[in-house]
C-alpha positions as CSV (number, residue, x, y, z in Angstrom):
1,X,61.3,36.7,-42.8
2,X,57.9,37.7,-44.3
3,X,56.2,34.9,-41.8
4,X,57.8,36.3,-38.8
5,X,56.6,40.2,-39.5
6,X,53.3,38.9,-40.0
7,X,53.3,36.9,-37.4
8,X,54.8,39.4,-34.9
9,X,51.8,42.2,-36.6
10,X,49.3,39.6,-35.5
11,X,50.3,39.3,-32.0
12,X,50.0,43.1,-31.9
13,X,46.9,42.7,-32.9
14,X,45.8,40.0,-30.5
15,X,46.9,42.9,-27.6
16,X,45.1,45.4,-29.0
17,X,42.0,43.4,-29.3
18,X,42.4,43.0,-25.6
19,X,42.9,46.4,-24.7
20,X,46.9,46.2,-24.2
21,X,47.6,49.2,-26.7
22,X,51.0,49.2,-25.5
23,X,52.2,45.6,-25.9
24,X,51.0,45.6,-29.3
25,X,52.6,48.8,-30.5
26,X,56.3,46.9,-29.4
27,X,55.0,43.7,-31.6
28,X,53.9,46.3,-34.7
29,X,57.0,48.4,-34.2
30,X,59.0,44.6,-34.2
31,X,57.3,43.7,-37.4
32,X,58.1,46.9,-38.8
33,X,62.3,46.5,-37.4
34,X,62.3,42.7,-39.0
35,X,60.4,44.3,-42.5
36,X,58.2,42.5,-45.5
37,X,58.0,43.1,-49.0
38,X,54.3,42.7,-49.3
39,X,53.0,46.3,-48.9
40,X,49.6,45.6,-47.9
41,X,51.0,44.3,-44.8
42,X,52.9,46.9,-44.2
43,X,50.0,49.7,-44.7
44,X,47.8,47.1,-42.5
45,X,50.6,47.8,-39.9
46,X,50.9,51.2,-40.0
47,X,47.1,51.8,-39.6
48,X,47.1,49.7,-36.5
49,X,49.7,51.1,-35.1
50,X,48.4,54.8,-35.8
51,X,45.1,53.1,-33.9
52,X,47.1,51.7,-30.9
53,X,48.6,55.3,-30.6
54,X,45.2,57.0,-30.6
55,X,43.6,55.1,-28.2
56,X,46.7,55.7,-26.1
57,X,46.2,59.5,-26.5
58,X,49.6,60.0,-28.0
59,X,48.1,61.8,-31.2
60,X,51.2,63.1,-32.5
61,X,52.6,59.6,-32.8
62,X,48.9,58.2,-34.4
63,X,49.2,60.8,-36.7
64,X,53.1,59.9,-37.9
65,X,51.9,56.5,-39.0
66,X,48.1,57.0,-40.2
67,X,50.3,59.2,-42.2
68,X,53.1,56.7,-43.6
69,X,49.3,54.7,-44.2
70,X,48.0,57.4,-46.6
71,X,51.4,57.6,-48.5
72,X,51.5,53.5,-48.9
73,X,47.9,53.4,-50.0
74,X,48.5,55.9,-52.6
75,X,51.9,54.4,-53.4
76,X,50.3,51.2,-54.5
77,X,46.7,52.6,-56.0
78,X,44.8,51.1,-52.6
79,X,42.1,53.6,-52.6
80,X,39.8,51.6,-49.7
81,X,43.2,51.5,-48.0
82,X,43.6,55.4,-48.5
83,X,39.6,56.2,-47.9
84,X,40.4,54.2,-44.4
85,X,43.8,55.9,-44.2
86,X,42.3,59.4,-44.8
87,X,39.8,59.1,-42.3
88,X,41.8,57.8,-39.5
89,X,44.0,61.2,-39.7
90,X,40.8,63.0,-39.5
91,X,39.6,61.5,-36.4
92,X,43.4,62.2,-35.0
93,X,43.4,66.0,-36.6
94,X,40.4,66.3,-34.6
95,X,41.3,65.2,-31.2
96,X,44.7,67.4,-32.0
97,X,42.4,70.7,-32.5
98,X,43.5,71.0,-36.3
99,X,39.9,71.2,-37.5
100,X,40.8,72.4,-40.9
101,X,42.9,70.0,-42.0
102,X,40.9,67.5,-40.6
103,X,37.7,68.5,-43.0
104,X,40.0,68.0,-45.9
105,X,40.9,64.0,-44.8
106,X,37.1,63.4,-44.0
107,X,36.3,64.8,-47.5
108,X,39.0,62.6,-48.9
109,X,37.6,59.5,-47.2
110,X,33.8,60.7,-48.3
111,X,34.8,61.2,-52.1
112,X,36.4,58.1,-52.6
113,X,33.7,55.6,-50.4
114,X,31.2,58.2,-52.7
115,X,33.0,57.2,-55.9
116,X,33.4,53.4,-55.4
117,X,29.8,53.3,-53.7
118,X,30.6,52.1,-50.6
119,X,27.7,52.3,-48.4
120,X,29.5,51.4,-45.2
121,X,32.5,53.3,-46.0
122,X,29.9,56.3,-46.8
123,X,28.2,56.0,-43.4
124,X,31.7,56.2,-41.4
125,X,33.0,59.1,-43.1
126,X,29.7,60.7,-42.5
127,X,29.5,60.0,-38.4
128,X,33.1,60.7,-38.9
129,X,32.1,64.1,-40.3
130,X,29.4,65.0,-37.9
131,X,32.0,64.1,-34.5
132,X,34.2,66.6,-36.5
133,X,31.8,69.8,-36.6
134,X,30.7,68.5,-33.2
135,X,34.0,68.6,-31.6
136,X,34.7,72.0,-33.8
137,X,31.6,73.7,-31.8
138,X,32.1,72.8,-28.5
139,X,35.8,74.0,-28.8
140,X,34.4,77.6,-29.8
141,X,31.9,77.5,-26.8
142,X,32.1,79.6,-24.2
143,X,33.0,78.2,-20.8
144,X,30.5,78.0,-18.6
145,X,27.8,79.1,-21.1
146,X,24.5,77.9,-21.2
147,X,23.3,75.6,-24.1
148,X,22.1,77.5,-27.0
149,X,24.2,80.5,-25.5
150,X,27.2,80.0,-27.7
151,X,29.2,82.3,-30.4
152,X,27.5,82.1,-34.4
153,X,30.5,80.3,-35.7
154,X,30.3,77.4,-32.8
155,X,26.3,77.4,-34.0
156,X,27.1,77.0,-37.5
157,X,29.7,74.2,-37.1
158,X,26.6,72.4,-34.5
159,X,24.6,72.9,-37.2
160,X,26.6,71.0,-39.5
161,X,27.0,68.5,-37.5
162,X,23.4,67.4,-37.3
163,X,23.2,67.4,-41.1
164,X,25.8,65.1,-41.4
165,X,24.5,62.9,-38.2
166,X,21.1,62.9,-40.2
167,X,23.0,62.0,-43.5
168,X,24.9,59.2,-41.6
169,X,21.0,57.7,-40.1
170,X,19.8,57.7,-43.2
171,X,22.4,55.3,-44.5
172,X,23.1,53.2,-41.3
173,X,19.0,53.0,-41.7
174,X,19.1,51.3,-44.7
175,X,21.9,49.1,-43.8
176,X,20.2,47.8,-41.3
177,X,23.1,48.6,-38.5
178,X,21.1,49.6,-35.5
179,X,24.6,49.8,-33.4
180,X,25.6,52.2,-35.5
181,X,22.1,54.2,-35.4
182,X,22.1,54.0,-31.8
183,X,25.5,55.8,-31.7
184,X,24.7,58.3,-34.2
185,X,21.2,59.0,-32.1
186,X,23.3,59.6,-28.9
187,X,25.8,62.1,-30.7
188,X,22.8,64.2,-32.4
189,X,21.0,64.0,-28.9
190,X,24.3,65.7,-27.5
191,X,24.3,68.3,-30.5
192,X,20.8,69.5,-30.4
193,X,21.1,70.1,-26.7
194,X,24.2,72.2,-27.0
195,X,22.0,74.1,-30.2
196,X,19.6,74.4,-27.3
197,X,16.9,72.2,-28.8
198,X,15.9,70.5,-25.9
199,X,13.0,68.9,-27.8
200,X,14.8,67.3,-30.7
201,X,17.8,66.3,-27.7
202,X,15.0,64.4,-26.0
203,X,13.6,62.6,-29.2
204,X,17.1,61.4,-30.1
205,X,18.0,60.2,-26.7
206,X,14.5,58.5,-26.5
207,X,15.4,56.7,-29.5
208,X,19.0,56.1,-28.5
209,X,18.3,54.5,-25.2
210,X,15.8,52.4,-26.8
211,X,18.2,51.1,-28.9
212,X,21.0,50.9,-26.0
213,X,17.9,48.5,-24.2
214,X,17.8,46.5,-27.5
215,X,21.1,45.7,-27.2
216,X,21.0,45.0,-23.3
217,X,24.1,47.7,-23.5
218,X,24.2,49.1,-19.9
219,X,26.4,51.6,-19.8
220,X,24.6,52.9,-23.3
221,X,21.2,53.3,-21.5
222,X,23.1,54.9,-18.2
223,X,24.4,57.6,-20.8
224,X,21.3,57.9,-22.3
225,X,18.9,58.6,-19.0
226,X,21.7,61.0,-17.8
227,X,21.3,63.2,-21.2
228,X,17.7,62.9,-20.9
229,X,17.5,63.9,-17.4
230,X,19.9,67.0,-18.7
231,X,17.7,67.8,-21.8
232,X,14.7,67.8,-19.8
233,X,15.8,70.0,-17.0
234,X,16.0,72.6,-19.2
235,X,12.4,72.0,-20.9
236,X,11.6,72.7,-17.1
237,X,10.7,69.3,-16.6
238,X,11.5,68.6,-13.7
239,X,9.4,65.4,-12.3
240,X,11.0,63.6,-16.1
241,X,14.5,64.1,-14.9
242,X,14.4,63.2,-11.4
243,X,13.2,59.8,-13.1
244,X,15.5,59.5,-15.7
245,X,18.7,60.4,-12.7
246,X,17.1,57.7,-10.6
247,X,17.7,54.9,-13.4
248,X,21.2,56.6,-14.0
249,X,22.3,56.5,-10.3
250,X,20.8,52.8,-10.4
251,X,22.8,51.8,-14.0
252,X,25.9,53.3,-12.2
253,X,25.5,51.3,-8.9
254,X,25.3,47.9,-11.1
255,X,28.3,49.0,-12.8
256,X,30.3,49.8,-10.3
257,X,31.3,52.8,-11.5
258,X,31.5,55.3,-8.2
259,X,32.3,58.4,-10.3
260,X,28.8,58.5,-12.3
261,X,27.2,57.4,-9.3
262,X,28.3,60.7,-7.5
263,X,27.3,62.5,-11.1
264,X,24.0,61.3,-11.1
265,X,23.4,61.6,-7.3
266,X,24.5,65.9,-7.9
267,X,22.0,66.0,-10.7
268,X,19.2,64.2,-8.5
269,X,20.5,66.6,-5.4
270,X,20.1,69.7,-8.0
271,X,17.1,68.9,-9.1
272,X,15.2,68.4,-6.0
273,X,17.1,72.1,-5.6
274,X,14.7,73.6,-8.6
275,X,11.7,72.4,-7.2
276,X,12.5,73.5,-3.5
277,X,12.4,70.0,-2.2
278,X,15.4,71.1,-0.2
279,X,15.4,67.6,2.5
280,X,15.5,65.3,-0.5
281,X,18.5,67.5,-2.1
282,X,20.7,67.4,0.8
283,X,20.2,64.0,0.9
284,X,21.6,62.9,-2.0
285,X,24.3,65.9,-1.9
286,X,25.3,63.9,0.8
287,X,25.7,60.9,-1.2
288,X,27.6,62.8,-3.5
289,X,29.9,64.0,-0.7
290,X,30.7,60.7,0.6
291,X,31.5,59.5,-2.9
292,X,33.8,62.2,-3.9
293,X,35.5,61.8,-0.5
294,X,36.2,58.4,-1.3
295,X,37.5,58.9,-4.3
296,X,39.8,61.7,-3.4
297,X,37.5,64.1,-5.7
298,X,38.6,67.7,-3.7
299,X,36.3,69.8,-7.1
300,X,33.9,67.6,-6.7
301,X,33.7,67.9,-2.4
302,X,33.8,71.1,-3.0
303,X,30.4,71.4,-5.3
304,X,29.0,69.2,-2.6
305,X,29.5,71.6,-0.4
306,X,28.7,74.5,-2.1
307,X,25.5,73.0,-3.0
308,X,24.7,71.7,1.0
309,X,25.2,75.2,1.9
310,X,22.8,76.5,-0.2
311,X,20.2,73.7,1.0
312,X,20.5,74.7,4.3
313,X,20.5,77.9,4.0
314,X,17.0,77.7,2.0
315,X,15.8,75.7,5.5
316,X,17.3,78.3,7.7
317,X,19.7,75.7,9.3
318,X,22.1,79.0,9.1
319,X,25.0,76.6,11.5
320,X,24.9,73.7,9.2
321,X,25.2,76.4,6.0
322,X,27.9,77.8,7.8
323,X,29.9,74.5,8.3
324,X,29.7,73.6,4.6
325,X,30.6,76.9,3.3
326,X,33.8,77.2,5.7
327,X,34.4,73.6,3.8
328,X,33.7,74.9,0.7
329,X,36.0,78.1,0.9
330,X,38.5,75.6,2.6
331,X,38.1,73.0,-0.9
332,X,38.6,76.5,-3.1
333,X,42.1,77.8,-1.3
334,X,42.9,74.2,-2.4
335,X,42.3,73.5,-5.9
336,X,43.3,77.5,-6.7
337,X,39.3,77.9,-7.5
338,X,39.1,82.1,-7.1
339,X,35.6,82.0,-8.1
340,X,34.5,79.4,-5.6
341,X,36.8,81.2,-3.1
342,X,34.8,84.2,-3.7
343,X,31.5,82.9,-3.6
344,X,32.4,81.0,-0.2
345,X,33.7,83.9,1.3
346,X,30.3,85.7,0.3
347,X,28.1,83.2,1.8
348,X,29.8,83.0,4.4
349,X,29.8,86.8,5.2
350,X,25.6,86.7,4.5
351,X,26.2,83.6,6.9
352,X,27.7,85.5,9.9
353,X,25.4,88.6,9.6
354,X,22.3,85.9,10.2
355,X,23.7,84.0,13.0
356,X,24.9,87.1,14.7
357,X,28.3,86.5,14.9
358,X,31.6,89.0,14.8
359,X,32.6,89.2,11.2
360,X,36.4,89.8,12.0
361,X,37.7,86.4,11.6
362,X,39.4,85.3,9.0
363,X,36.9,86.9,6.0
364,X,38.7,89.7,4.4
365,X,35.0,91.3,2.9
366,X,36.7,94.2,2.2
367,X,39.2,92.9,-0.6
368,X,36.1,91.5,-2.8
369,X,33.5,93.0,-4.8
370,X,29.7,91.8,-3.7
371,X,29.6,90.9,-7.9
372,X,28.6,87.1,-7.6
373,X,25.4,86.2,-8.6
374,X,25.5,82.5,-6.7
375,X,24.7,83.6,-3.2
376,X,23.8,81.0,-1.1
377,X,20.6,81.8,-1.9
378,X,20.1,81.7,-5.2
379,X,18.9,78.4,-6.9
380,X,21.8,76.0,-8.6
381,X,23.1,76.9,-12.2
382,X,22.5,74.5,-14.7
383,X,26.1,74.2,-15.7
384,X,26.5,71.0,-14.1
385,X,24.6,69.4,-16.4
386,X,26.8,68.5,-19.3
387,X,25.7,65.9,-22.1
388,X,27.8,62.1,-22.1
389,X,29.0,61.3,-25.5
390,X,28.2,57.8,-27.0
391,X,31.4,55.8,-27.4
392,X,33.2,56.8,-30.7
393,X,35.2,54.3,-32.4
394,X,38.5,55.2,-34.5
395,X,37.6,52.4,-37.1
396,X,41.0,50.9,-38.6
397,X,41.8,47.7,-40.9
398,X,42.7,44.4,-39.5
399,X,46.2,43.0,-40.3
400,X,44.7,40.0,-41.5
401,X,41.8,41.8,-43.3
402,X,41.9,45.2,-44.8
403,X,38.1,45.2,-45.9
């Protein structure tokens, strides 16, 4: 009986190790249905299934058995199995909002690596601790706020964050696990440039994609030149990030990956916006339309739009301008986007008065305020540039090894 549970916990694990989460929560839950006497097993099971839950974004689930995990390990005096447990059900507090309670798992799991000096074990609860205060800030952000333009508390909890990011560096240093560096390096990259540190964002990307290169990691170094291209279009360097969005759009092209090809060709198209190079920015707004056309991406036609209008409109092409802000206002009444509605409606109202034309058609001015900043006009906001997070693992014990 004992062979066949583990036998059925290591076909679960085979799936999982190939990505079929769901395949290999049946075989776990089978394991757990035919039973075994040997508890180590058992916790070994109950962490990988919490894992295969995670990763299929059923948290509440995760969290039932990383939980059945942290009473086994206790149970039977495993404290690397409860370290392990305890920081699994902080990485799935986390994702589940319930920051609190998370801080006191990822304490649990730091005390006891601490306490049995376990360098490795000290290292993940740290990174583990620093993705928490991370995740904590950017939930207290304000939508649609600049970096650096947040609330005190989502500050302090960034701030945090990067001391623990540093702690983890310092460890993962001296371990010699350069993976591991270059994953912390992204994450404090992405935390300084919400702090608005631009310059201290740039340094850790720099050293992040370096590492990403090292590696020959692809879709590391794509994430990378994106942030960098962000971080330095704040720092008003604008030349830098038109570089570092070139290499992005070219990463995402050998990829494949025609989402973050139409990301990076928005961020080329609003960059060429800030320095009035208005031919090359409709260009790749183009690209960006086509792509998010393809891929059935109405929000995403609709920015395109948005931002084509306000090209030509810069050029004085006033009919072109007018043909992507009827498209624009069209995309808006679609995806419920009142804001966008608005601001199409404006444009297109400034639009009419140029060209000459009636203005009793189908634009209602009188039922909106004139309170929008983005006329068409007006150069693009920065808040489509938003910061890629490096990949974060939920680190679990193997069934056939719990170290």
């Amino acid at each position: 009986m004992e062979s066949s549970c583990l036998e059925l916990a290591l076909e679960g694990e085979r799936q999982c190790k190939v990505g079929d989460y769901r395949a290999g929560v049946s075989f776990f839950e089978s394991a757990i249905q035919v039973g075994t006497e040997d508890l180590q097993i058992l916790s070994a099971i109950y962490s990988q299934l919490g894992n295969a839950y995670f990763h299929l974004q059923e948290y509440s689930k995760a969290l039932e058995y990383h939980r059945h995990d942290l009473t086994l390990t206790r149970t039977i005096g495993d404290e690397l199995g409860e370290a392990k447990a305890s920081g699994n059900l902080g990485n799935t507090l986390k994702l589940l909002g319930r920051f609190d309670e998370a801080v006191v798992c990822c304490q649990r799991h730091l005390d006891i690596t601490r306490a049995m000096y376990d360098k490795v074990g000290q290292a993940r609860a740290l990174y583990n601790f620093g993705n928490l205060y991370h995740a904590k800030g950017k939930s207290i952000c304000w939508i649609g706020a600049d970096p650096g333009d947040f609330p005190e508390e989502a500050r302090i909890a960034l701030k945090k964050a990067t001391q623990y990011y540093e702690a983890n560096l310092s460890l993962v240093k001296e371990l010699g696990d350069q993976a591991a560096q270059g994953r912390t390096y992204g994450n404090l990259g992405n935390t300084y440039y919400l702090l608005g540190d631009f310059e201290n964002a740039v340094a850790a990307h720099e050293k992040r994609l370096l590492i990403a290169k090292e590696f020959g990691d692809k879709s590391a170094e794509r994430r990378a030149h994106c942030n960098l291209g962000n971080a330095h279009i704040f720092l008003g360097q604008f030349d830098m990030a038109a570089g570092h969005y070139k290499r992005t759009l070219q990463l995402a092209r050998l990829l494949k990956d025609r989402a973050v090809e139409a990301q990076a060709c928005y961020s080329h198209g609003n960059t060429y916006t800030f320095v009035r190079d208005y031919e090359r920015a409709i260009d790749y707004h183009l690209k960006h339309l086509v792509i998010a056309q393809d891929l059935k991406d109405r929000v995403g036609e609709g920015r395109a739009c948005w931002s084509l209008g306000n090209a030509h409109t810069a050029l004085g092409n006033h009919e072109q301008a007018m043909h992507f802000a009827e498209k624009h206002l069209e995309i808006a009444k679609e995806t419920g986007d009142k804001s966008g509605e608005v601001t199409a409606r404006l444009n297109l109202w400034d639009l009419r008065l140029v060209v000459g034309l009636k203005s009793n058609s189908n634009i209602h001015f009188n039922s909106y305020c004139n309170t929008n900043t983005n006329s068409s006009v007006l150069p693009v906001s920065h808040q489509g540039y938003h910061s890629l997070p490096d990949k974060e693992s939920h680190p679990g014990p193997l069934v056939v090894s719990r170290s």
